[in-house]
C-alpha positions in Angstrom: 19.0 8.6 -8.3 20.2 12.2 -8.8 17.8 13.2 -11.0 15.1 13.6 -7.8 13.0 16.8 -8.3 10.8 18.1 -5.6 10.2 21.2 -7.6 10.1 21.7 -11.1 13.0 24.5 -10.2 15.0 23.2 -7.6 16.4 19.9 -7.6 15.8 18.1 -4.4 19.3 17.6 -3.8 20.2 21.1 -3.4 19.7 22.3 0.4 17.1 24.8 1.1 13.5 24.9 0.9 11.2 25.5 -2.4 7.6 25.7 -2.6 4.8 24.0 -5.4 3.3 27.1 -7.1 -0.3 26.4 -5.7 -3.0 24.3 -5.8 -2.9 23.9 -9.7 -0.6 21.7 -12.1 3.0 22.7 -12.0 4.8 23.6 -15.0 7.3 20.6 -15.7 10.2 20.3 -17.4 9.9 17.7 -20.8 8.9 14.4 -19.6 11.1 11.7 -19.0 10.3 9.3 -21.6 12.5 6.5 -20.0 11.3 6.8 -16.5 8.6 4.4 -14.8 7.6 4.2 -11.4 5.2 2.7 -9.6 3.4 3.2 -6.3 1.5 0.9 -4.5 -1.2 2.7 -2.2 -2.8 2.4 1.4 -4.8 -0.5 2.9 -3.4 -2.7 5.4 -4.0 -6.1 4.8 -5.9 -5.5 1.7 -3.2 -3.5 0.1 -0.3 -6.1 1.2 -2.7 -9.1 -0.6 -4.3 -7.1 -3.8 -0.9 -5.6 -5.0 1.0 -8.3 -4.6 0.0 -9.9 -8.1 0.5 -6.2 -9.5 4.2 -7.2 -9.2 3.8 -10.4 -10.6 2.0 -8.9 -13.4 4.7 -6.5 -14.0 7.8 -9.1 -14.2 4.6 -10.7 -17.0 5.0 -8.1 -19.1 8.6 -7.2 -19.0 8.0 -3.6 -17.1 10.9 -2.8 -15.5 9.9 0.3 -13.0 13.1 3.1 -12.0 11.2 3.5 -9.1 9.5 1.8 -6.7 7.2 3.5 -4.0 4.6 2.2 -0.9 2.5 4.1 1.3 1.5 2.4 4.3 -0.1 -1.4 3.5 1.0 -0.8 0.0 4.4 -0.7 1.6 5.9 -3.6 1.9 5.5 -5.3 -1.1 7.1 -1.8 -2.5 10.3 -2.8 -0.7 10.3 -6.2 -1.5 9.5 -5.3 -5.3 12.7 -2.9 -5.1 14.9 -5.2 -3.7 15.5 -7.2 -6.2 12.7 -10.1 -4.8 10.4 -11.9 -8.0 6.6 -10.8 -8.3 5.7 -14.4 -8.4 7.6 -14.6 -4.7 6.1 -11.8 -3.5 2.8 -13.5 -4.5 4.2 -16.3 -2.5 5.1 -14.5 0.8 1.5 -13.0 0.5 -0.1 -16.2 0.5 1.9 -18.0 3.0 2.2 -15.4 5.2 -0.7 -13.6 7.9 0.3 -9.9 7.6 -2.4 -9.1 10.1 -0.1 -10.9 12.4 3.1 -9.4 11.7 2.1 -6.7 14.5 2.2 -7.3 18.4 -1.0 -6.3 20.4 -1.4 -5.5 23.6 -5.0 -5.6 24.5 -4.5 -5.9 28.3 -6.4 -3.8 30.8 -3.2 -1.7 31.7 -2.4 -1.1 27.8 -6.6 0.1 26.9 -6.5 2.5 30.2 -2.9 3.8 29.2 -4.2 4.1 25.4 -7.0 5.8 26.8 -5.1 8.1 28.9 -2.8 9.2 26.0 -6.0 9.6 23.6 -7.6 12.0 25.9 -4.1 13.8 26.4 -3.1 14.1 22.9 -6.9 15.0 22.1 -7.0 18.4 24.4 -3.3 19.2 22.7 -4.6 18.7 19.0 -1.9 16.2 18.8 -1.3 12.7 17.8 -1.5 9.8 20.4 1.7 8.3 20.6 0.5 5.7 22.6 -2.0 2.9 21.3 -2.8 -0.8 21.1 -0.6 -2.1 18.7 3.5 -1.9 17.5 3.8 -2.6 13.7 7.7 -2.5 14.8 7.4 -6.5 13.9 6.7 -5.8 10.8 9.3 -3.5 10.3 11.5 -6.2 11.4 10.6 -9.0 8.8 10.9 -6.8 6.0 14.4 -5.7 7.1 15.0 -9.6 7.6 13.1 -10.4 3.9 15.6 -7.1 2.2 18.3 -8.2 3.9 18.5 -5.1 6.0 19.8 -2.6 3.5 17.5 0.5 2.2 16.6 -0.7 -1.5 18.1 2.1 -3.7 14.9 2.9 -6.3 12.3 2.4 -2.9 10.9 4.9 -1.1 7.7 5.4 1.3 6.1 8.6 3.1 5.3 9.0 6.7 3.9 11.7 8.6 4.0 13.7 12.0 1.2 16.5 13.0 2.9 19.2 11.5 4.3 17.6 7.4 5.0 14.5 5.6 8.7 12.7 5.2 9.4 11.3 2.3 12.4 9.1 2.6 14.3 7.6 -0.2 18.2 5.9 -0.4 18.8 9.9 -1.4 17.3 10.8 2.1 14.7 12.4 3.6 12.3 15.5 2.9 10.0 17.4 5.0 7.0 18.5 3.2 4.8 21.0 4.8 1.0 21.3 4.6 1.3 24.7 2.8 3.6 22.3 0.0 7.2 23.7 1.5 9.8 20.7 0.9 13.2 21.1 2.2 15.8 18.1 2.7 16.3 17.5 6.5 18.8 14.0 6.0 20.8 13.2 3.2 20.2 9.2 4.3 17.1 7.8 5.4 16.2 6.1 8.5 16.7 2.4 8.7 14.1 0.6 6.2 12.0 -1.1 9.5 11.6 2.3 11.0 10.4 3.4 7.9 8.1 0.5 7.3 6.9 1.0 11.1 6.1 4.4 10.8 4.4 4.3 7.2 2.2 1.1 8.6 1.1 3.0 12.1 -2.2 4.1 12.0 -2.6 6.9 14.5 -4.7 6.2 18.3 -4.6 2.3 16.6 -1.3 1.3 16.7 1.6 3.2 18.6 3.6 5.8 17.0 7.2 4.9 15.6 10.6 6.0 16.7 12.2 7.6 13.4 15.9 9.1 13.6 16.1 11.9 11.0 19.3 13.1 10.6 19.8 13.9 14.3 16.9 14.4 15.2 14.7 11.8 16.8 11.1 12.0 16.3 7.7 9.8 15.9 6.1 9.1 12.9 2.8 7.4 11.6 0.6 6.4 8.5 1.8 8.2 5.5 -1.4 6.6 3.7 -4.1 9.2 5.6 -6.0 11.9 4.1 -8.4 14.4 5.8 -11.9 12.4 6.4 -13.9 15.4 5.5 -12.4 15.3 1.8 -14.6 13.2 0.0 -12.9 12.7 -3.3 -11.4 9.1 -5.6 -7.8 8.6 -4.0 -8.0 10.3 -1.5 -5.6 8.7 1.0 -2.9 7.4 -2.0 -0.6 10.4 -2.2 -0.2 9.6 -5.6 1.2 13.7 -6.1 4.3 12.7 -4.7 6.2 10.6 -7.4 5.5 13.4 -9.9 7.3 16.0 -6.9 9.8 13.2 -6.3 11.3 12.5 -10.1 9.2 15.4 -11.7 7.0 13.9 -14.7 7.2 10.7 -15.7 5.2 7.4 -16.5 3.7 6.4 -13.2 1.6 3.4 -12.3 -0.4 3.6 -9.1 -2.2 0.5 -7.5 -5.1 1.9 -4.9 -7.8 -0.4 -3.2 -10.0 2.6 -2.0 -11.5 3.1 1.4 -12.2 0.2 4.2 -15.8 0.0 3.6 -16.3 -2.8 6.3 -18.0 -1.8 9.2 -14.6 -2.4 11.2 -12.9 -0.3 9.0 -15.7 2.3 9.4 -15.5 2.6 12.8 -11.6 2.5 13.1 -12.3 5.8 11.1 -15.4 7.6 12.9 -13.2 6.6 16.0 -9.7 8.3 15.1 -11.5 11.3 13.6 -13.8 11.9 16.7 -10.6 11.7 18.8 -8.0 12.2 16.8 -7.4 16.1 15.0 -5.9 14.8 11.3 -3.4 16.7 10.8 -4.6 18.4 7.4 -3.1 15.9 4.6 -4.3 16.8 1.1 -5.7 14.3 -1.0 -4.5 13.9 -4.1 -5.1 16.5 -6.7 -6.7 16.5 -9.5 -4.1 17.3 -12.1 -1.9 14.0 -11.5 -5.2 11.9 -11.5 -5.9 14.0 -15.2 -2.5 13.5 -16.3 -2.1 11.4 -19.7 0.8 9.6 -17.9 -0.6 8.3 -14.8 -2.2 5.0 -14.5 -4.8 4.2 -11.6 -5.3 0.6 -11.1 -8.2 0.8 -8.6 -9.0 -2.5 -7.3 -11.5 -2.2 -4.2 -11.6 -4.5 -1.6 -14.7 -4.7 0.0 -15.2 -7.4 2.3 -11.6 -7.4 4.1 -11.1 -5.0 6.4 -7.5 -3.2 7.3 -6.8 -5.0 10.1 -8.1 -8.4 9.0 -6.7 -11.5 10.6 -6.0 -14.7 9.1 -8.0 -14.8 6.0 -7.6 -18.2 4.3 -6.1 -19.5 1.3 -8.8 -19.5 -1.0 -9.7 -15.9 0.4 -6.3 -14.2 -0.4 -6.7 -16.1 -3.8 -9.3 -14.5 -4.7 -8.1 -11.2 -3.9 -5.0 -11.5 -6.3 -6.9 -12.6 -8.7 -8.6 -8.8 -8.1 -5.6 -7.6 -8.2 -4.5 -9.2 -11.7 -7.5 -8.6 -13.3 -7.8 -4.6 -11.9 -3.8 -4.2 -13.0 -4.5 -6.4 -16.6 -7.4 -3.6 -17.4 -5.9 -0.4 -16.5 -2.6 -1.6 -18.2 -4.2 -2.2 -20.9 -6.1 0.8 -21.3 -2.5 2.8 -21.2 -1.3 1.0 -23.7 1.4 -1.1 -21.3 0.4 -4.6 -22.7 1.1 -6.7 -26.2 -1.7 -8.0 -27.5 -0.5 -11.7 -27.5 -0.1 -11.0 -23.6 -3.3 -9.2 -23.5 -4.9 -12.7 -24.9 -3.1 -14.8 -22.6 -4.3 -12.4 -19.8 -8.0 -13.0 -20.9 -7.7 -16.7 -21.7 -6.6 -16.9 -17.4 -9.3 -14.5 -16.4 -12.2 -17.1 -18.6 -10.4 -20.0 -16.5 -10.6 -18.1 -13.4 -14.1 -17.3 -14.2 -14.9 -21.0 -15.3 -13.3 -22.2 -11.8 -15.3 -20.2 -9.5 -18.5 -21.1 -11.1 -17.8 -24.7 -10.8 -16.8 -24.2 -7.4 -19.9 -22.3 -6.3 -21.8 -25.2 -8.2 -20.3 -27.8 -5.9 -21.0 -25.6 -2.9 -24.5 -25.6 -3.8 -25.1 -29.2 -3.9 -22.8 -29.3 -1.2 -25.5 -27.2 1.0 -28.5 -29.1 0.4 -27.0 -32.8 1.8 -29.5 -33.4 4.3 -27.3 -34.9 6.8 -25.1 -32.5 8.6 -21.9 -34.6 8.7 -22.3 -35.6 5.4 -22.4 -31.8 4.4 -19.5 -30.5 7.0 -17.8 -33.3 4.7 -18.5 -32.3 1.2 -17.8 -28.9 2.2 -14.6 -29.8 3.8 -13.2 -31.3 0.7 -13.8 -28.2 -1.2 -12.1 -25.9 1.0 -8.5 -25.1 -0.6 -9.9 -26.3 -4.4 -9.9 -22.7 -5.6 -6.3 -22.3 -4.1 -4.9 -25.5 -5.5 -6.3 -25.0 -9.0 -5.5 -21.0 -9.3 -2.2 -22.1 -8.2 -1.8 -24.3 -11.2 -3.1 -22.1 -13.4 -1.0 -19.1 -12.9 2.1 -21.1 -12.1 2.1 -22.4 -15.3 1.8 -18.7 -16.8 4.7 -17.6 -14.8 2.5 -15.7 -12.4 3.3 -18.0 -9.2 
């Protein structure tokens, strides 16, 4: 991984800080033809779900990324991806696990007031409330437990205090100003569940996390934030950093958009009536323009951020988003063989064929007069989708 390059001119593991030429498209060096990466974007609980078949889908098709990066919910399936663990398990740990849960709440009447307390505080400082409601710190910890502890060597995230980003990679860390100053403050990286902690902390929601860099110890939150005034596609995927990172290359970014639920809508009016973003860019236009960049966009409307314990056939259906998002926009770039692009179609006219049976059995279902008779029927429907999806894509290879 020496072949970093934060600027075009300076590579990032020379000491020292350099500075992007502006606001407009930097002039890089030839393209590296051989080099893929992939970065799997913000979202909580939808991100963790939805990209989870991306990977799968990737291992499908034989793409074999040099680089693997997550921002906030996109995260931890980033670091599972670069540690060496199958797409298919991924899509398994997705399923049989409640990421919503993998965070510790304290909702007591102490733990409000002192959240409350620190809001106002930070507030009249312009700072960032290091004190909130919730620790992502055990989530931190199972992904250390799931990557056996060790920093995987092509993953890296972003995380951010009030004054820059951090971009941490097994090469170390960089500080990245808001005026687009990077200079390399650690030559390793924190341990991977501080990381994941910090990346996963959305500010005044969740409490800020303890990050040693270098020697320095500081606090760190959601490197998946943008300023809510910009109002622009991709906003909070900082999908400009892998092009800084490895300078220009094939990249593949998975993004499932804003929370549009009302939950996540008022998580947002809340933080930015109390909160003073720090001034995060969104992403610019010239990486979204870029001949080499894929989107996968793959919006998630009706589960929100912080969404607890959605079932089964929910979290089904959401992959199957997330396969069908990551089989167009592949294909559109060229990424997929046309006797995989047919088996990807035959899957998504099964999927199709599946629901609509299912929501024709629902229907009947519904109009059983007799309530216990109904609760029944409907009963014996729940988990269908999930048992025959899970059929279906195991015996693609996809689970």
């Amino acid at each position: 991984m020496n072949d970093i390059c934060l600027s075009p001119a300076r590579p990032a593991h020379r000491q020292g800080k350099s500075t992007l030429a502006g606001p407009g498209k930097p002039d890089y060096p030839t393209p590296l033809s051989s080099m893929v990466s992939v970065l799997a974007g913000p979202g909580g609980s939808r991100s963790v779900i939805a990209t989870a078949m991306m990977w799968s889908v990737l291992d499908w098709l034989g793409i074999k990324p040099d680089r693997v990066g997550g921002a906030s919910g996109g995260a931890p399936g980033a670091a599972f991806y670069a540690s060496g663990i199958a797409g298919k398990d991924i899509v398994r740990l997705a399923l049989d696990n409640d990421f919503g849960k993998k965070v510790s709440f304290d909702f007591s009447a102490s733990g409000l007031v002192g959240a409350v307390k620190e809001a106002f505080k930070k507030w009249k400082l312009r700072d960032l409330p290091l004190r909130a409601l919730i620790s992502t710190a055990p989530l931190g910890q199972y992904v250390k437990e799931q990557t056996n502890g060790a920093w995987p060597s092509r993953f890296w995230t972003v995380c951010m205090s009030r004054e820059a980003r951090y971009i941490m990679s097994a090469d170390g860390v960089w500080r990245m100003n808001w005026e687009g100053e990077i200079e390399k403050v650690a030559n390793r990286p924190p341990p991977i569940e501080d990381a994941i902690a910090a990346t996963t902390s959305i500010p005044l929601i969740m409490h800020g996390a303890p990050c040693k860099i270098g020697d320095q110890e500081m606090v760190l939150f959601d490197g998946g934030i943008a300023d809510p005034l910009i109002n622009q596609p991709h906003k909070d995927c900082p999908i400009e950093l892998p092009f800084l990172l490895y300078g220009r290359h094939r990249l593949i970014v998975f993004d499932v958009g804003p929370d549009l639920t009302w939950i996540g809508k008022l998580i947002g009016d809340v933080r930015g009536a109390l909160v003073h973003n720090p001034p995060v860019p969104a992403a610019p236009s010239w990486v979204l323009e870029d001949e080499l960049t894929t989107v996968i966009f793959c919006p998630v409307p009706d589960l929100h951020t912080l969404k607890l314990g959605p079932d089964r056939d929910c979290k089904w259906r959401i992959l199957m988003r997330g396969f069908q998002a990551t089989v167009e926009s592949l294909s559109k770039s060229g990424w997929i063989e046309q006797d995989k692009l047919s088996h990807a179609q035959e899957i998504i006219e099964r999927y199709a064929q599946i629901s609509a049976d299912l929501h024709a059995m629902q229907e009947t279902a519904m109009k059983i007069r007799s309530k216990t008779l109904r609760r029944l029927r409907l009963a014996q429907l729940d988990g269908m989708l999930s048992n025959q999806l899970e059929e279906l894509m195991a015996a693609h290879g996809l689970y």
